[in-house]
C-alpha positions in Angstrom: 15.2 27.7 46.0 12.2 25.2 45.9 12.2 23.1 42.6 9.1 22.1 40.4 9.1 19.3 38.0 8.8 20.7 34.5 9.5 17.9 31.9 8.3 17.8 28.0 6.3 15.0 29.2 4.3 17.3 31.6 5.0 20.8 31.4 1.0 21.3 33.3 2.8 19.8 36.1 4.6 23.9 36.2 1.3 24.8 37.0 1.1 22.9 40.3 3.0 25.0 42.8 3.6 23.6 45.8 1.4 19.9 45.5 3.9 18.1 44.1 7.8 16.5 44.7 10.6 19.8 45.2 13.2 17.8 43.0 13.6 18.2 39.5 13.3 14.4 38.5 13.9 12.7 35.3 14.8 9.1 33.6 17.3 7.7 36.2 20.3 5.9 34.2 22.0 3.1 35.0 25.4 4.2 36.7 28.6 2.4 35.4 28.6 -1.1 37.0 31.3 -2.5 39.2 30.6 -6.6 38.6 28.5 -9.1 36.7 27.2 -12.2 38.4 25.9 -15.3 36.5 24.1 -18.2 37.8 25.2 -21.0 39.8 23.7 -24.2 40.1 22.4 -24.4 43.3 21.6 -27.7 45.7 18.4 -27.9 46.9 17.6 -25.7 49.7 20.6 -23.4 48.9 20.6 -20.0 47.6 22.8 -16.7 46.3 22.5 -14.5 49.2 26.2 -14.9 50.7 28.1 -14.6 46.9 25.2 -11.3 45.7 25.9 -9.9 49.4 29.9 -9.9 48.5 29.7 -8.5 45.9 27.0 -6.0 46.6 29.7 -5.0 50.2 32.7 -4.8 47.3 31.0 -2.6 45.2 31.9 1.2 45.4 29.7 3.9 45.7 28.3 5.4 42.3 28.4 2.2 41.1 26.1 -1.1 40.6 25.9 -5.0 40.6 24.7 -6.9 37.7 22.9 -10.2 38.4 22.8 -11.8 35.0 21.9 -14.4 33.2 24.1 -17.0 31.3 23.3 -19.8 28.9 20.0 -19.2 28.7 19.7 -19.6 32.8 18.5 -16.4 34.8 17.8 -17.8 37.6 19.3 -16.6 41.5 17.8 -17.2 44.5 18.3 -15.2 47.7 17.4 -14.7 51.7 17.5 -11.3 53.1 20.4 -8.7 51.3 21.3 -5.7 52.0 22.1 -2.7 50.0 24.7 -0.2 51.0 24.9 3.2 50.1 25.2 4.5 47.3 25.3 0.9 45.7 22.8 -0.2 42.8 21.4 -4.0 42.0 20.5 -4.5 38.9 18.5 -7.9 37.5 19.5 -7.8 33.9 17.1 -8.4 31.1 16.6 -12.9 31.3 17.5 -12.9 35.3 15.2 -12.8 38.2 15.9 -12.9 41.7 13.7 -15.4 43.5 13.1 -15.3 47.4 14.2 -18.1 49.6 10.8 -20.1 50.7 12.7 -21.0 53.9 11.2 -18.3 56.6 14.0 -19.3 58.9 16.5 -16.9 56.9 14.3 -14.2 57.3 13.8 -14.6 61.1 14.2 -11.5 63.3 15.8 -13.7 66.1 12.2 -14.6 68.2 11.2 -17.5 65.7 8.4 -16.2 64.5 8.7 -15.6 61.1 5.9 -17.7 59.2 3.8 -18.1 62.1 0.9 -15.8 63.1 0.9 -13.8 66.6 -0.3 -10.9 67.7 3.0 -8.6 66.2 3.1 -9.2 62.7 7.0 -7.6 62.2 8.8 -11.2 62.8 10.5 -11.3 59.5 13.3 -9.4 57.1 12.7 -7.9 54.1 14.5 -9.7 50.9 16.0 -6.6 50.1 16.5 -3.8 52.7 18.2 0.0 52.3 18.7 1.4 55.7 20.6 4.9 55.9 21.5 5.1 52.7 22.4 7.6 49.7 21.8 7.0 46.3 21.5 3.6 46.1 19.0 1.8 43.9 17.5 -1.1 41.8 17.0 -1.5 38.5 17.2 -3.5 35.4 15.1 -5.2 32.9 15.0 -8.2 35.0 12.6 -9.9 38.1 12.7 -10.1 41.6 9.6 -12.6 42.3 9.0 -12.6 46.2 7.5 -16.4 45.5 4.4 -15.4 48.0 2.4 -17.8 46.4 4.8 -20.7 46.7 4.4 -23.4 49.6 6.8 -22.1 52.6 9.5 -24.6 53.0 8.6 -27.1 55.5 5.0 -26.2 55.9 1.9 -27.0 54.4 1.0 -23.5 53.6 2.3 -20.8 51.1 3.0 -16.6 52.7 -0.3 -15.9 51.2 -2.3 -18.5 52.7 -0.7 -17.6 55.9 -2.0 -14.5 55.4 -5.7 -15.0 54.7 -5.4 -17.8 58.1 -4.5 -14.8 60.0 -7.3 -12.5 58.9 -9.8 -15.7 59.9 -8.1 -15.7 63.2 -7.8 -12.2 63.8 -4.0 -12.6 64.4 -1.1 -10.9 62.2 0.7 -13.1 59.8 4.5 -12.8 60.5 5.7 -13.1 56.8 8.4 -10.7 54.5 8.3 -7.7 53.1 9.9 -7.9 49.3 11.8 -4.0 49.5 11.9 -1.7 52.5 13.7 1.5 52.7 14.4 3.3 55.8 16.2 6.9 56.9 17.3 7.2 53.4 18.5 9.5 50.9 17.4 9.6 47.1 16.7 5.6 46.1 16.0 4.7 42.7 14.0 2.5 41.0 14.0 1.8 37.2 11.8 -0.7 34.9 12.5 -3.5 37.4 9.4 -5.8 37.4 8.6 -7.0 41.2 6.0 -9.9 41.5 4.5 -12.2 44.1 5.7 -10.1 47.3 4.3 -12.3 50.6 3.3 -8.8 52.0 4.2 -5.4 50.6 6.2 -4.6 47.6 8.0 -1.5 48.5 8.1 0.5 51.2 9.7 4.0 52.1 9.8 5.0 56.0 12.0 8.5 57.0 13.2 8.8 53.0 13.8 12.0 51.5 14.3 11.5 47.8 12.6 8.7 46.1 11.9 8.1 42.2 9.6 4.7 40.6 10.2 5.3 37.1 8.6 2.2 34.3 8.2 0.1 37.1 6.0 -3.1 36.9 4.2 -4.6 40.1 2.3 -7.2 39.3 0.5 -10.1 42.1 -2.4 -11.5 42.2 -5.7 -9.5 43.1 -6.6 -11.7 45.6 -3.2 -11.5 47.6 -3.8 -10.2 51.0 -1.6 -7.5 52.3 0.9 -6.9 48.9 0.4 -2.8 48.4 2.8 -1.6 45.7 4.4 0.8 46.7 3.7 2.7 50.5 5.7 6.3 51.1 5.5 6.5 54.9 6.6 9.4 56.8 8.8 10.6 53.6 9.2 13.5 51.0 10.2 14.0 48.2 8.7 11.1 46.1 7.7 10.6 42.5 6.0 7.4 41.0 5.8 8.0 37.2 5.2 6.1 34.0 4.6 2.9 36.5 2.1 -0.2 36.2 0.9 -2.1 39.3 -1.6 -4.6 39.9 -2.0 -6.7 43.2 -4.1 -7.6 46.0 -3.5 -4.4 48.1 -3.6 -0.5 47.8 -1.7 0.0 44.2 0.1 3.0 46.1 -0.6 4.2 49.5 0.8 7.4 50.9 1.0 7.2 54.8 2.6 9.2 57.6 2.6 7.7 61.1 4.6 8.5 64.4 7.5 9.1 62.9 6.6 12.6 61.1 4.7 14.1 58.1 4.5 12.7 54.2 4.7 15.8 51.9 6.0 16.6 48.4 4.7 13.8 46.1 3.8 13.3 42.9 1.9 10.2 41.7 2.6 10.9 37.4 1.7 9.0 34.5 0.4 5.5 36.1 -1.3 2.8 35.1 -3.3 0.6 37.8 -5.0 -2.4 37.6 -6.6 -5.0 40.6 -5.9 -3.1 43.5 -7.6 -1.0 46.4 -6.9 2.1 44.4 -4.6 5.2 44.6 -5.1 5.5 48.4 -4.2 7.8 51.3 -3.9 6.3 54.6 -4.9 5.0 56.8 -2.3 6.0 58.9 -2.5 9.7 58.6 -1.6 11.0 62.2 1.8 12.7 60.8 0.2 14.5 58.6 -0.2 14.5 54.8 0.4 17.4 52.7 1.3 18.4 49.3 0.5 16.0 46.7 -0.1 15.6 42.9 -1.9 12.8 41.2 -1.7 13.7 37.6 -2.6 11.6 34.6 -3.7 7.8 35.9 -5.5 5.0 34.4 -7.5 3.1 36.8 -8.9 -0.4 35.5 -10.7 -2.7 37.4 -9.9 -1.5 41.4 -11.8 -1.9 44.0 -11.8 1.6 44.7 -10.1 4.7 43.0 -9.2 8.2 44.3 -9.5 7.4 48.4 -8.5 9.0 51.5 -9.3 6.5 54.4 -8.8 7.2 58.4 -10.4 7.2 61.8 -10.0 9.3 64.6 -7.8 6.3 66.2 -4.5 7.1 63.1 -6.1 10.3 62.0 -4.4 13.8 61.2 -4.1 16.8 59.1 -4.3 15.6 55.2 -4.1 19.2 52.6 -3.4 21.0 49.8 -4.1 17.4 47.4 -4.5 17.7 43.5 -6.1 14.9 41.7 -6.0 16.0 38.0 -6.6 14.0 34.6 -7.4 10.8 36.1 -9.8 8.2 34.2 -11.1 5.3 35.5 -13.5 2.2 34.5 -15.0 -0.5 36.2 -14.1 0.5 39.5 -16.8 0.0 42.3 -16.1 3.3 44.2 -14.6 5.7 41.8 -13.9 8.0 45.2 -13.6 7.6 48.6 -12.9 10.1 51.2 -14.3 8.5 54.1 -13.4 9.7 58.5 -14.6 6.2 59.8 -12.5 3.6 57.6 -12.5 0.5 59.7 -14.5 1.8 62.8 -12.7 1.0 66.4 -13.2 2.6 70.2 -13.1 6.0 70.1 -10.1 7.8 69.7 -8.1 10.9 69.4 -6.5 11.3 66.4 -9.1 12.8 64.4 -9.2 13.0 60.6 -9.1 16.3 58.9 -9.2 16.7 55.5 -9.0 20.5 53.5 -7.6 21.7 51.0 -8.6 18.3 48.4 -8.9 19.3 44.5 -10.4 17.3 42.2 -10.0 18.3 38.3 -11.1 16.6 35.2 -12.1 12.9 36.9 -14.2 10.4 34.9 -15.0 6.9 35.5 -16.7 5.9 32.6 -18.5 3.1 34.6 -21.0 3.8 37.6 -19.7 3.1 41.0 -20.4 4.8 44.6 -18.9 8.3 45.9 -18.5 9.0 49.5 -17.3 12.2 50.6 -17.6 12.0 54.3 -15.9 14.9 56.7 -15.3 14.1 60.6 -17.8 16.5 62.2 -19.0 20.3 61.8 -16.0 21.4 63.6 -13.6 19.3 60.4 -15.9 19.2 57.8 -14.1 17.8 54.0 -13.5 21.0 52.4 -13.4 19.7 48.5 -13.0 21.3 45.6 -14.3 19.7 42.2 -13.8 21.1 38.5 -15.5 18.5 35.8 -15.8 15.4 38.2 -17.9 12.9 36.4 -19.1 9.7 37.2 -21.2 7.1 34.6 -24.9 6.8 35.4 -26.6 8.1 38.2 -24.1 7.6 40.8 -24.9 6.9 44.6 -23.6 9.8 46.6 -22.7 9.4 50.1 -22.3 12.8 52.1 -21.8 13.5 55.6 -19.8 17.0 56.8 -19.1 18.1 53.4 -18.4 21.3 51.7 -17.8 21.0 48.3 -17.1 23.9 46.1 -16.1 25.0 42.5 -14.6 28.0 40.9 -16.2 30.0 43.6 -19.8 28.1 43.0 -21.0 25.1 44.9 -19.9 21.9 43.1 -21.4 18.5 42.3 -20.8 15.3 40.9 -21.8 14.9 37.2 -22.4 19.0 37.0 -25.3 19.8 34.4 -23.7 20.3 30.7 -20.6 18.3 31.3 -19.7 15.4 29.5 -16.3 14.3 31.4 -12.7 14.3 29.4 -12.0 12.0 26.9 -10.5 8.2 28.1 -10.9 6.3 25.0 -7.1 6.2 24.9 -6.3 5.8 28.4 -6.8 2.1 29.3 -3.9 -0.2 28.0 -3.5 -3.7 29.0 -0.7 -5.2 31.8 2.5 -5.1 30.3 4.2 -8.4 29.2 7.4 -8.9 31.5 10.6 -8.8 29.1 10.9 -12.1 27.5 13.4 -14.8 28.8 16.6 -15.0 27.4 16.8 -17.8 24.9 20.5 -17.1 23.4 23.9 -17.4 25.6 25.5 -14.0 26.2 
């Protein structure tokens, strides 16, 4: 029997058959834990990642690892761990988790992690979950990924690496912060992740995945450090969550290895960013997916579905519903030509797209762009306003409402109500300043 979320915090979610995660999700808990880790005073150079990968490999399922602090000192530092199944790391309220600046530990084996080549994939994660069940992070606490920190032994920080790559049109070779592959319902809980060299988190082949009250949070000019990118997976659900950093704030993809379906995007908060993006690999397929009640402040671009007919497939049956926005320069972006190359195959079609009760209370473009005549957008909009007389781009476009054509800023309608949506960034959870 197929499952719908239905909680008091969103009982209009019962409304959305079908676009929208299968599980019945609520606020994870922390399971019962299985050891507690305090700091160590570390010489220069060394770090955590043997002792936390111990304990972490001790640790029975159902049950997680504590990494906390002690005197007033929070502070671990770790190369690449692993999680095993059905194990949970939590950073307690006071800790964080620092990544090793030495790009040697994360090495692959060809020595090129924190160089630039032609590949890009030369280094591990910090954290990785591959073909697990029910394992997790959590915690009050931070795991900083350090991308703006010099590399050790180089001149350079990740970051800067990455912006010398885009000059030279080669792919920076630096980690990933979380990565989650061909796994089983992962959890994440009010963990604050910050200053990932490349992207935060990402989900390939994963079937069951929760975000709840999680805080991302990296600079807006960090190149490459998406929040949080469902690839290939269902079953996902980002809720009450606040991200801002230098990339897409979520980007729902699905490449070779299979479709993206199921998701719901609930109760968000975004900041800098490129937005609450689809793409732009879409060749798998994307299907069935609910964006319900988000705050966008200050992206570069908002609601956006980006291909081209060289990653391009079958994206349908999307919901976008309650979603405000303000001072973001392209409130919506459904575009078939996102970064145009040679002519391809995989061609972009997009159907099935609902738009209901959008405002951006600030002008900015629209661009609602189909493929051809053949795969036109087929777009359906119900109180979609936008501030000021905004420039709209169409091309292959059939946009409807309630049976009627639709438009942009439809005569008579004034756009919900965002006075109360916008809230600033969070503070992180202060230090500890007494010994536990």
């Amino acid at each position: 029997m197929k499952l719908r979320i239905c909680t008091l915090a969103s009982l209009a979610l019962c409304a959305a058959a079908g676009a929208q995660d299968s599980r019945t999700v609520s606020e994870p808990r922390l399971p019962p834990a299985c050891a507690v880790l305090a700091p160590l005073a570390l010489a220069a150079g060394g770090d955590d990642a043997a002792r936390i990968q111990a304990a972490l490999d001790a640790c029975a399922p159902g049950h997680a690892l504590h990494l906390a602090p002690a005197n007033a000192q929070g502070r671990f530092t770790s190369g690449p761990l692993r999680l095993p199944s059905g194990v949970t790391l939590v950073i307690d309220g006071g800790a964080t988790l620092y990544a090793s600046g030495d790009a040697r530990v994360y090495d692959r084996g060809a020595g090129s992690c924190g160089t630039i080549d032609t590949n890009g994939r030369g280094c591990r994660p910090l954290i990785s979950a591959d073909d697990t069940s029910g394992a997790g992070i959590m915690g009050d606490g931070v795991i900083d990924g350090q991308g703006g920190r010099l590399v050790d032994g180089k001149t350079e920080s990740w970051w800067q690496l990455a912006r010398r790559a885009q000059k030279e049109k080669g792919r920076q070779n630096v980690p990933r912060l979380i990565e989650v592959n061909r796994s089983r319902d992962f959890t994440m809980h009010r963990i604050t992740l910050r200053n990932s060299p490349n992207f935060h988190v990402t989900l390939n082949r994963v079937d069951g995945f929760t975000a709840w009250g999680v805080r991302i949070d990296t600079p807006h000019d960090a190149r490459n450090t998406d929040g949080i990118d469902p690839i290939s997976s269902r079953n996902v659900t980002i809720a009450h969550s606040f991200i801002r950093t230098g990339d897409d704030n979520v980007a729902i993809k699905a490449g070779n290895n299979g479709p993206t379906e199921n998701i719901s995007i609930l109760h968000n908060h975004f900041y800098s960013g490129h937005g609450m993006s689809i793409g732009s690999e879409t060749n798998g397929g994307v299907r069935k997916v609910l964006v319900e009640d988000l705050s966008m402040d200050g992206t570069t671009a908002g609601l956006r579905i980006k291909s081209n007919d060289t990653r391009g497939g079958d994206v349908r049956d999307i919901v976008y519903r309650n979603v405000c926005l303000r001072d973001v320069k392209a409130p919506i972006y459904i575009g078939t030509h996102y970064e145009p190359q040679p002519a391809g195959t995989l061609i972009p079609s997009y159907a099935g797209i609902t738009m209901e009760r959008v405002h951006s209370i600030t002008p900015g473009k629209v661009l609602l762009q189909g493929y051809d005549e053949q795969r036109p957008l087929l777009l359906t909009v119900r109180d979609v306003v936008v501030a000021g007389a905004p420039e709209v781009q169409l091309a292959f476009a059939r946009i409807g409402g309630d049976g009627q054509p639709g438009q942009i800023n439809p005569p008579g309608v004034q756009g919900i109500d965002c006075s109360a949506r916008f809230t600033p960034f969070p503070p992180a959870p202060p230090p500890l300043t007494t010994p536990q």
